[in-house]
N, C-alpha and C positions, 0 to 999 in steps of 0.2 A: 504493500500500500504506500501511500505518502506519504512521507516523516511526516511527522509533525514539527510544528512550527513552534520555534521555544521564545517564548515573547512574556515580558511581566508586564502587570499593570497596577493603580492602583487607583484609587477613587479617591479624591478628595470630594468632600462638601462645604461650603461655605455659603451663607448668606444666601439658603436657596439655589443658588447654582450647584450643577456637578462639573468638578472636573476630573477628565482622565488622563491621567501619564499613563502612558507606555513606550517600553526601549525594547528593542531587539536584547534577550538573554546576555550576549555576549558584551553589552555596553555599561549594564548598568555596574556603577561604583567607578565607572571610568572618565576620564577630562579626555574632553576632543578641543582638539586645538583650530581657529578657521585664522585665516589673514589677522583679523581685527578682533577676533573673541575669542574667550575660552570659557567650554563651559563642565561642568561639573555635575554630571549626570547622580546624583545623591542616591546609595539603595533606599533612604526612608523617604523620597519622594515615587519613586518608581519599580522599589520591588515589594509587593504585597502579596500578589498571586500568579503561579505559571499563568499563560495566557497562549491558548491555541485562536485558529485562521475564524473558529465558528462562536469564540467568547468575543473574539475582538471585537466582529462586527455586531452582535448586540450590545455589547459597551458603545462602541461608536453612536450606536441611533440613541442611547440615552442619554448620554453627554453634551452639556450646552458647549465647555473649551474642552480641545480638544490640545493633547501637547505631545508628540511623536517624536521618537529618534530611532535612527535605524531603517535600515533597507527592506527587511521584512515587514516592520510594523508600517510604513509607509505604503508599501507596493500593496500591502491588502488593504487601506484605507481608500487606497486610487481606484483598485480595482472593482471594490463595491463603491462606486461614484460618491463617494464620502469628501472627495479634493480630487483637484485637477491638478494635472503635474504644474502647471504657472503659480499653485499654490505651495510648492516645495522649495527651500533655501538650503544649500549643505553646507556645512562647518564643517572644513577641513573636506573631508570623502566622506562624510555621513549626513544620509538626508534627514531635515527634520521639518516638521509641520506647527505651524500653532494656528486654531481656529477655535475663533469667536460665532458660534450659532447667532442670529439675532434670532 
């Protein structure tokens, strides 16, 4: 069958809003470095639970922000039309998303 796709997420709530982090397994606890930023992928912002191709995308439809890094968690965001690639910026070689539902 298909690996599975090793992805954490985690849910924050605030003030009525949800937000989702999710990084690709392999990034979290790590700093990506881009031109002008560096950023610091935290496990207590982004690792709470494994996160397969079929949790992500109903995390996604629940989620008003939406905060991605990594090429797996992106590519299945894109590919259930959750963002369009013009909606992706990459730090360093990893793509990452930030979306605000209105």
């Amino acid at each position: 069958g298909k690996e599975a796709v090793n992805l954490y997420s985690k849910i924050h709530k605030a003030n009525g809003t949800t937000l989702l982090a999710c990084c690709d397994e392999e990034l979290a606890g790590t700093t990506i470095k881009g031109k002008e930023i560096e950023v610091t992928l935290k496990e207590s912002f982004f690792k709470d639970k494994k996160t397969d191709e079929k949790q992500l995308a109903i995390l996604l439809k629940k989620a008003d922000t939406i905060n991605l890094f990594g090429k797996k968690c992106v590519e299945i965001a894109k590919r259930k039309h959750f963002i369009k690639e013009s909606d992706i910026i990459r730090i360093g070689t990893v793509p990452h998303v930030q979306i605000y539902k209105i």
